[in-house]
N, CA, C and O of each residue as an XYZ file, in Angstrom:
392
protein
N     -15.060     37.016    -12.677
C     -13.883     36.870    -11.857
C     -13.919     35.560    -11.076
O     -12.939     34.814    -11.100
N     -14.920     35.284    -10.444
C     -14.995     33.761     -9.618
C     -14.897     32.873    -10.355
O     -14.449     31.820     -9.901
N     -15.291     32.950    -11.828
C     -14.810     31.561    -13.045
C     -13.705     31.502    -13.019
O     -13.022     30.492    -12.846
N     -13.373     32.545    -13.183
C     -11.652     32.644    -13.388
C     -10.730     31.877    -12.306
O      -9.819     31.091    -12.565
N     -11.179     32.292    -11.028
C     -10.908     31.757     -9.653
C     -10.605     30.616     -9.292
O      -9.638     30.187     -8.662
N     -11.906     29.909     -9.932
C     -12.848     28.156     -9.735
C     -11.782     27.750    -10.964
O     -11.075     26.799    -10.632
N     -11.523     28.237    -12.247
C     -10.743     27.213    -12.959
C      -9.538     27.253    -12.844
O      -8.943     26.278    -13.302
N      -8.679     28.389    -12.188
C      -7.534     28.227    -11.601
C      -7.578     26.986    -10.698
O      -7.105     25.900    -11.034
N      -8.370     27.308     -9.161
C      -8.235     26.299     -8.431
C      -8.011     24.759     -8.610
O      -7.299     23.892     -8.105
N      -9.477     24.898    -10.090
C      -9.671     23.261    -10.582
C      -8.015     22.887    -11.268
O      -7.532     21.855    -10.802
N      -7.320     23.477    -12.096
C      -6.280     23.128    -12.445
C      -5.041     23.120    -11.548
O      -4.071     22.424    -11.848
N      -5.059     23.823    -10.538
C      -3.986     24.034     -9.470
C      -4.571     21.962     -9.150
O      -3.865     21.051     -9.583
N      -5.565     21.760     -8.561
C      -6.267     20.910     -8.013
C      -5.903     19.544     -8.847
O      -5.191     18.641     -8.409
N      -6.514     19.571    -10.099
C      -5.309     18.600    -11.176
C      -4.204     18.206    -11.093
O      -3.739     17.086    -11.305
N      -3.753     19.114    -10.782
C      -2.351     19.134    -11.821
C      -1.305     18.451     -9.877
O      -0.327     17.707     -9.950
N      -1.830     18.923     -8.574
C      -1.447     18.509     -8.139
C      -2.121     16.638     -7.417
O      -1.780     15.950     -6.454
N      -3.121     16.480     -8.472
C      -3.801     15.498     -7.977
C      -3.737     14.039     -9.299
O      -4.428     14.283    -10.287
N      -3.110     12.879     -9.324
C      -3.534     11.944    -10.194
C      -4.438     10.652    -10.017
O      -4.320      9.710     -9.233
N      -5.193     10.862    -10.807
C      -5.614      9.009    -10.059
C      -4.786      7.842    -10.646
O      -4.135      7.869    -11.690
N      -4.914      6.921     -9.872
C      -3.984      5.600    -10.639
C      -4.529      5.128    -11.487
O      -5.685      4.706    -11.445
N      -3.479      5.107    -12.808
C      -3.906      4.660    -14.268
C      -3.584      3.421    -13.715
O      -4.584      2.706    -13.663
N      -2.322      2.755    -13.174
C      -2.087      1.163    -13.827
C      -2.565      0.355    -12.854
O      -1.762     -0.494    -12.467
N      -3.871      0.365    -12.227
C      -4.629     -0.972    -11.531
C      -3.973     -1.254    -10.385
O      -4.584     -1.852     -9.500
N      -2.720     -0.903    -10.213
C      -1.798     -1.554     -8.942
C      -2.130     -0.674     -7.839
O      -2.501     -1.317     -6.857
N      -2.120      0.680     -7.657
C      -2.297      1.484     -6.441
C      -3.861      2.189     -6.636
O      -3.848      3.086     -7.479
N      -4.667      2.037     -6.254
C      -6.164      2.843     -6.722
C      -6.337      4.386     -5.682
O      -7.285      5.170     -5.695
N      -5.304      4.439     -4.993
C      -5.320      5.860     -4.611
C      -4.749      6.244     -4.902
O      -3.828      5.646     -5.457
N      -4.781      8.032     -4.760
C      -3.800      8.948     -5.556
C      -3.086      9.790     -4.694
O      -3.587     10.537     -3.853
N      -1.577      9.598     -5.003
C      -0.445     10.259     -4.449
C      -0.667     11.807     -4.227
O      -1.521     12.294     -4.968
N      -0.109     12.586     -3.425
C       0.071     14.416     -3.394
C       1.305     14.243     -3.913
O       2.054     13.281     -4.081
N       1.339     15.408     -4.126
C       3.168     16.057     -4.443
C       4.121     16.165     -3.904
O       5.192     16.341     -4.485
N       3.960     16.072     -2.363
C       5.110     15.545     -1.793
C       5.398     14.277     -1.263
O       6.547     13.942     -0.978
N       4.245     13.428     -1.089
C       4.477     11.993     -1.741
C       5.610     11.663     -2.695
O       6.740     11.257     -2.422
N       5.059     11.926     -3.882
C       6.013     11.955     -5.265
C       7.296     12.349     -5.181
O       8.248     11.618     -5.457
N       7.407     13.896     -4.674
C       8.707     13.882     -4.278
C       9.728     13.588     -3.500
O      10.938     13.678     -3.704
N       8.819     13.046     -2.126
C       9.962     12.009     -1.108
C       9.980     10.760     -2.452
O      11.123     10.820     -2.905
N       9.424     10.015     -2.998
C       9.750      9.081     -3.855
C      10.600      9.296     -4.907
O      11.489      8.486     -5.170
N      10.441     10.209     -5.481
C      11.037     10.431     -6.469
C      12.994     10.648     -6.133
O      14.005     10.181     -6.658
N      12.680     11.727     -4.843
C      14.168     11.746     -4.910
C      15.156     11.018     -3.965
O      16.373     11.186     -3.887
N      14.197      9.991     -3.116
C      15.184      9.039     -2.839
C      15.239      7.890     -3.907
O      15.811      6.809     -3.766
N      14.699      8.227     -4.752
C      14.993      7.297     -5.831
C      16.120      7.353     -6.494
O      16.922      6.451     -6.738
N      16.143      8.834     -6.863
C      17.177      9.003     -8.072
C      18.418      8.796     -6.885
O      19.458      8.285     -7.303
N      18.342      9.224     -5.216
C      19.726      8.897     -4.516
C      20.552      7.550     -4.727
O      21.744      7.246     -4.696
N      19.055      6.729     -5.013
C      19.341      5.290     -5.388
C      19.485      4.693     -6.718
O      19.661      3.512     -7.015
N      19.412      5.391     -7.219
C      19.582      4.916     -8.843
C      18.991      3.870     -9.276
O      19.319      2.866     -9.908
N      17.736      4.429     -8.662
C      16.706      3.245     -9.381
C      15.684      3.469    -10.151
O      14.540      3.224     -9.766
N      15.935      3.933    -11.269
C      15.206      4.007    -12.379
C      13.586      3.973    -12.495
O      12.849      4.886    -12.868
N      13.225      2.608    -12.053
C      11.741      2.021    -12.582
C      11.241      2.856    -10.963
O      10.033      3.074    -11.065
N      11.655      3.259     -9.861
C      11.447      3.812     -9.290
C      11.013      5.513     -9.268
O      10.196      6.246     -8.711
N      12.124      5.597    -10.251
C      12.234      7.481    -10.856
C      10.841      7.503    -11.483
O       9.896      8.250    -11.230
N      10.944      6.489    -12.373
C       9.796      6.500    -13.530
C       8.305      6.650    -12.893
O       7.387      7.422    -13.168
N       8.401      5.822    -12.132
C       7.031      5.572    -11.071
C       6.676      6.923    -10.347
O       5.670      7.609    -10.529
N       7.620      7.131     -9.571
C       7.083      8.277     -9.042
C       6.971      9.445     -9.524
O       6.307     10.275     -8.903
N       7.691      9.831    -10.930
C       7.300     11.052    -11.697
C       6.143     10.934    -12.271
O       5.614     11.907    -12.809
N       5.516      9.604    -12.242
C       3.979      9.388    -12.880
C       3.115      9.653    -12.241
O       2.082     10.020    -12.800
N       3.175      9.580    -10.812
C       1.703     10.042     -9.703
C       1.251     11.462     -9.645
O       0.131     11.685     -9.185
N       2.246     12.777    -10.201
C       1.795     13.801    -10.375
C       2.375     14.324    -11.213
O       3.523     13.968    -11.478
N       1.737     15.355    -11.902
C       2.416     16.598    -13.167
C       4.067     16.657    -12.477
O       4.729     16.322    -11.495
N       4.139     17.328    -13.762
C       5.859     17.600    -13.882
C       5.822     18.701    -12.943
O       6.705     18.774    -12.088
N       4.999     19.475    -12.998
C       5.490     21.391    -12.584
C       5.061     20.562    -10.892
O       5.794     20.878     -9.954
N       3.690     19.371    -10.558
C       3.346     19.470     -9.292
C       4.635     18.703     -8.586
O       4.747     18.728     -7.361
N       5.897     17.812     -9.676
C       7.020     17.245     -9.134
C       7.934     18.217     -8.614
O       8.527     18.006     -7.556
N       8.116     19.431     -9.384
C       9.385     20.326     -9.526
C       9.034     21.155     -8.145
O       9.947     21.641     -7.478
N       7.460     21.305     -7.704
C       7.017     22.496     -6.886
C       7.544     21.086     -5.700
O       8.212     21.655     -4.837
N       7.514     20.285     -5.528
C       7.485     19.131     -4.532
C       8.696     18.865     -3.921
O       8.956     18.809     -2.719
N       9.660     18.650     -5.227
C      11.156     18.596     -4.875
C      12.168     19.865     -4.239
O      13.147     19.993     -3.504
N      11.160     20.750     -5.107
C      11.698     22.071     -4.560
C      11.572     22.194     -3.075
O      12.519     22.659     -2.441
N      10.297     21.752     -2.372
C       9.811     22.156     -1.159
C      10.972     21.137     -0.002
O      11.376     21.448      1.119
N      11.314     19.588     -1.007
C      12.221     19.034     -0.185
C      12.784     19.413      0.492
O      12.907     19.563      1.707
N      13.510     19.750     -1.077
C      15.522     20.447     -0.897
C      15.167     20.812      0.125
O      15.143     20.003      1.052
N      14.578     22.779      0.424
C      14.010     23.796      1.230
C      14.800     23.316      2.610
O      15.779     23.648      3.278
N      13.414     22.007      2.605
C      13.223     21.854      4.049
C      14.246     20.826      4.343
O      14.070     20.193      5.385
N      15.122     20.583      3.734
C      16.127     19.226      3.832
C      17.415     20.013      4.124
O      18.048     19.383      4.971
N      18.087     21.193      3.747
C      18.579     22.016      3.867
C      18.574     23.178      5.096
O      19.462     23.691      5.777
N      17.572     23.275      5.044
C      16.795     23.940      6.576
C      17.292     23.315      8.101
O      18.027     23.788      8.968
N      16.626     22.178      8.016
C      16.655     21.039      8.415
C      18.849     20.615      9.398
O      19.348     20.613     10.523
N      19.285     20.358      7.948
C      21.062     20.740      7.956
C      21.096     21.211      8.463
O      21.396     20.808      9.587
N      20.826     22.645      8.244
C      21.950     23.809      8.601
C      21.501     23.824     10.139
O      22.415     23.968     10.952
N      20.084     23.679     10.672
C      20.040     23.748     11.751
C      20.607     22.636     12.553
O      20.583     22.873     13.761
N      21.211     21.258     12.151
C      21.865     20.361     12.857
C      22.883     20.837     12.846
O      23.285     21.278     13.923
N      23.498     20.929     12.001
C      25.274     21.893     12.265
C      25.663     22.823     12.558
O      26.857     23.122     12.575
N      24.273     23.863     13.016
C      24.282     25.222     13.556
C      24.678     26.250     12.536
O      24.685     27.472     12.681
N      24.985     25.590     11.547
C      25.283     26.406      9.974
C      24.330     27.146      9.331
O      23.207     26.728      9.612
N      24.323     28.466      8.269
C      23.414     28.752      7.901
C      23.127     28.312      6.540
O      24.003     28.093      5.704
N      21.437     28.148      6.278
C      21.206     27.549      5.148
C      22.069     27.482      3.999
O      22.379     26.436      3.428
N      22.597     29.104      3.554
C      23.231     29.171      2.262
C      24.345     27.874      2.351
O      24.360     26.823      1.710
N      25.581     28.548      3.764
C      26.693     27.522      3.738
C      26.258     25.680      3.444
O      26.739     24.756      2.788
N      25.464     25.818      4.066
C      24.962     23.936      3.600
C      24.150     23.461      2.123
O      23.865     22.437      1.503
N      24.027     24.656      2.047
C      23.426     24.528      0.619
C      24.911     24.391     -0.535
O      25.130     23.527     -1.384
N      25.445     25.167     -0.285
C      26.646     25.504     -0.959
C      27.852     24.406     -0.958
O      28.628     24.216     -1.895
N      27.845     23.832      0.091
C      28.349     22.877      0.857
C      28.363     21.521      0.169
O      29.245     20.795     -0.290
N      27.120     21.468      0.273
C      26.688     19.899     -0.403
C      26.445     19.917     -2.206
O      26.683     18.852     -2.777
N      26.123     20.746     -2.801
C      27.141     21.306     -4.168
C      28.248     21.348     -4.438
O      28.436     21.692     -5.605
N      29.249     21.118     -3.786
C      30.333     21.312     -3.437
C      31.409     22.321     -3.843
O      32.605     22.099     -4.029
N      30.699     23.543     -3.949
C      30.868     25.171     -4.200
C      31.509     25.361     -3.158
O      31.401     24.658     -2.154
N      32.624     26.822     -3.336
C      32.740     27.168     -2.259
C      32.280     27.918     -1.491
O      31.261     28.419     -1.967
N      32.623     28.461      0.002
C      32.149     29.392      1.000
C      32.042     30.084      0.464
O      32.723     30.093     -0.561
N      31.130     31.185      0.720
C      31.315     32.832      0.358
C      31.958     33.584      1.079
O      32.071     34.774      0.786
């Protein structure tokens, strides 16, 4: 059972950890690193930017990252406008009220 444990961890540990392949940055990004980069990137439509920062960690450690954004970016909203999460969520989709 503790192997089992230890190689979960080690791959949880991976997968949210890269070292720098291309010589330019020699430390390695977390996942929400990546995802503040990543998605003010794509706000900006800057490509070689997107590209870059989907490279410092796994796909699933990007998706768990961006996810945690939104969350807290949304959170965040609704408590400036005194709104509740859903409505600002819904809001900025541009869905309607419920």
């Amino acid at each position: 059972m503790w192997g089992r444990l230890r190689k979960s961890w080690v791959g949880f540990r991976n997968a949210v950890r890269v070292e720098g392949g291309t010589g330019r940055d020699a430390r390695s990004h977390n996942l929400f690193e990546a995802a503040a980069a990543y998605v003010s990137a794509c706000a900006e439509d800057d490509q070689d930017r997107i590209d870059e920062a989907a490279g410092w960690v796994s796909p699933e450690a990007l998706s768990f990252g961006v996810n945690e954004l939104a969350c807290r970016a949304v959170i965040a909203l609704a408590r400036e406008r005194d709104e509740s999460p859903r409505t600002v969520a819904r809001a900025l989709l541009g869905l309607p009220a419920t």
